[in-house]
C-alpha positions, -999 to 999 in steps of 0.1 A, spaced: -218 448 -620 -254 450 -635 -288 434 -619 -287 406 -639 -252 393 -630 -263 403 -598 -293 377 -599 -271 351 -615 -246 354 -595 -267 347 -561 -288 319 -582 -254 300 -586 -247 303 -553 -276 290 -541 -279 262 -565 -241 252 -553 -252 257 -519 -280 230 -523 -261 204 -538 -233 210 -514 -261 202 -487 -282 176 -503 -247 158 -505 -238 161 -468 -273 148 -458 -272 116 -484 -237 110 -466 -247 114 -434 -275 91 -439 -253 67 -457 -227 66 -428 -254 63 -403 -269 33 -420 -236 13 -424 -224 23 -383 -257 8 -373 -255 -24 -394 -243 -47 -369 -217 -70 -378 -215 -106 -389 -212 -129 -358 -208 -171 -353 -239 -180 -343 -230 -203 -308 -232 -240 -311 -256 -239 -275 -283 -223 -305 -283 -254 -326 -292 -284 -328 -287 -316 -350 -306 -350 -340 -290 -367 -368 -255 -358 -365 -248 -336 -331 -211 -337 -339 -216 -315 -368 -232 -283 -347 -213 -292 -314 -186 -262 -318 -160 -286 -318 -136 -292 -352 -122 -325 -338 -154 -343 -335 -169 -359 -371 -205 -364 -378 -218 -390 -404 -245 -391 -428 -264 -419 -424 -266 -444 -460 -292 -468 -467 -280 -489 -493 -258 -505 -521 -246 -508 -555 -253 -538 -574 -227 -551 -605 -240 -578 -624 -238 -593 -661 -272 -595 -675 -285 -610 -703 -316 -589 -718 -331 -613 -745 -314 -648 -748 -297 -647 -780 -278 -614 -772 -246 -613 -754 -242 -604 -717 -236 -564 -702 -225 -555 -671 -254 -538 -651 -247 -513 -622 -278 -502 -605 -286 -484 -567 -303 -507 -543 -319 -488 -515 -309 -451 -522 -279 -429 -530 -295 -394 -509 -284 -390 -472 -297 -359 -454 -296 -347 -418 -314 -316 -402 -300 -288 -382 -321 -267 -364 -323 -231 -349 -333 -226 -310 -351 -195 -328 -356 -181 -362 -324 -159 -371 -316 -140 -404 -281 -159 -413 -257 -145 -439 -238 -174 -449 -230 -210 -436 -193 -229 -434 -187 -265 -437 -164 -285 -425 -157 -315 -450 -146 -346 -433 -141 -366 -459 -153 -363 -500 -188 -347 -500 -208 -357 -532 -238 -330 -547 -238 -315 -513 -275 -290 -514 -288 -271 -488 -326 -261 -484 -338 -233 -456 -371 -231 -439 -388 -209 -416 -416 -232 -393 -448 -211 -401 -475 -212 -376 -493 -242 -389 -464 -262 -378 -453 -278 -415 -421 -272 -431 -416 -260 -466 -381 -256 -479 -366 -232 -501 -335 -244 -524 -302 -223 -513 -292 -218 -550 -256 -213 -540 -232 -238 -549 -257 -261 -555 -250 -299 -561 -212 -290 -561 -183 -319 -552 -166 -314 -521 -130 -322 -518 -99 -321 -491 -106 -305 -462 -107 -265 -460 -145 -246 -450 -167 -242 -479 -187 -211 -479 -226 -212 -486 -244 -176 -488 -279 -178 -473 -289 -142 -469 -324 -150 -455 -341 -153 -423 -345 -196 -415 -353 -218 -389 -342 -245 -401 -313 -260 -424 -314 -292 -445 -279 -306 -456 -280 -336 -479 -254 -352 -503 -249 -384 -526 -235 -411 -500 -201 -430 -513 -193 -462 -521 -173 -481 -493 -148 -506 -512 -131 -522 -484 -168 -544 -477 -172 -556 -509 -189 -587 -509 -191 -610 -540 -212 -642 -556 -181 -654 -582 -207 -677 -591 -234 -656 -608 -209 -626 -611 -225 -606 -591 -211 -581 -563 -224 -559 -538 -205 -525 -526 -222 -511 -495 -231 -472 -493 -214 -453 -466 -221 -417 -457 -200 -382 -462 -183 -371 -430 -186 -334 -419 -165 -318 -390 -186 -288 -381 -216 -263 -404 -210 -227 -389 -238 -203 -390 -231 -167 -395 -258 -140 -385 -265 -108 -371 -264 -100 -332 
């Protein structure tokens, strides 16, 4: 064998032999990083709190918390100008939005949320916030699943994947048929609002 296939020979082996350990080390720093990722947790029901509706952050399935409505929907026949015929109106009075507030005992980087629907939940939205020192809240739209309809009665799964403080759960409230209360005299009837029902929202974080 010659001096140059000499050389070449121990070049190739050397190359190879940095590759083979540049690949080790990127492993090894790979593995490392995914054994020291803790894993996702339930964050305890003791760590959050809900003035609104504490049956929804109590840890307990059973229990039902309700969105508080403000509010009906108005039918009528209306007459716009006098010489055209009647239409049948259907208009909000008060508002359609309900919303409660759940709160962190401290800031926490959550992964995802699961909710427990009660009943049907109507362009259900979450918004996140982190209190900054000042003391004022600014929410940040959770762009997952956004406005969806909620039906039957199995956990819907909400990715966060931020650090919050902070979580604000509101939905369209329903219309509550059996108190329907009507004026057969000027057509008119009123349905009263009632609010979505919701048996637990999970949090899901880091330890």
């Amino acid at each position: 064998m010659n001096k140059r296939q000499t050389r070449y020979n121990f070049g190739h082996r050397l190359k190879m032999s940095f590759y083979v350990v540049a690949a080790v080390l990127i492993f090894s720093v790979a593995g490392c990083a995914v054994l020291q990722e803790a894993p996702l947790v339930e964050i305890p029901a003791s760590q959050l709190t809900c003035d609104q509706n504490p049956e929804m952050v109590d840890g307990d399935l059973k229990t039902v918390g309700t969105f508080a409505a403000q509010g009906s929907i108005k039918k009528e026949f209306v007459k716009r100008v006098s010489y055209a015929p009647q239409q049948y109106q259907r208009r909000v009075e008060g508002t359609l939005k309900t919303e409660t507030l759940i709160k962190l005992d401290v800031p926490a980087y959550i992964a995802y949320v699961e909710i427990y629907p009660a009943s049907t939940i109507r362009n259900l939205i979450l918004d996140a916030a982190v209190k900054p020192p000042n003391g004022k809240l600014s929410f940040e739209a959770v762009e997952d699943k956004r406005g969806i309809k909620v039906e039957g009665t199995l956990p819907v799964r909400f990715k966060i994947e931020r650090e919050i403080h902070h979580l604000r759960v509101t939905a369209n409230a329903l219309e509550d048929p059996e108190n329907v209360r009507h004026n057969d005299e000027e057509q008119k009837m009123w349905i009263p609002l009632k609010g979505a029902a919701i048996r637990e929202v999970k949090f899901y974080g880091r330890e």
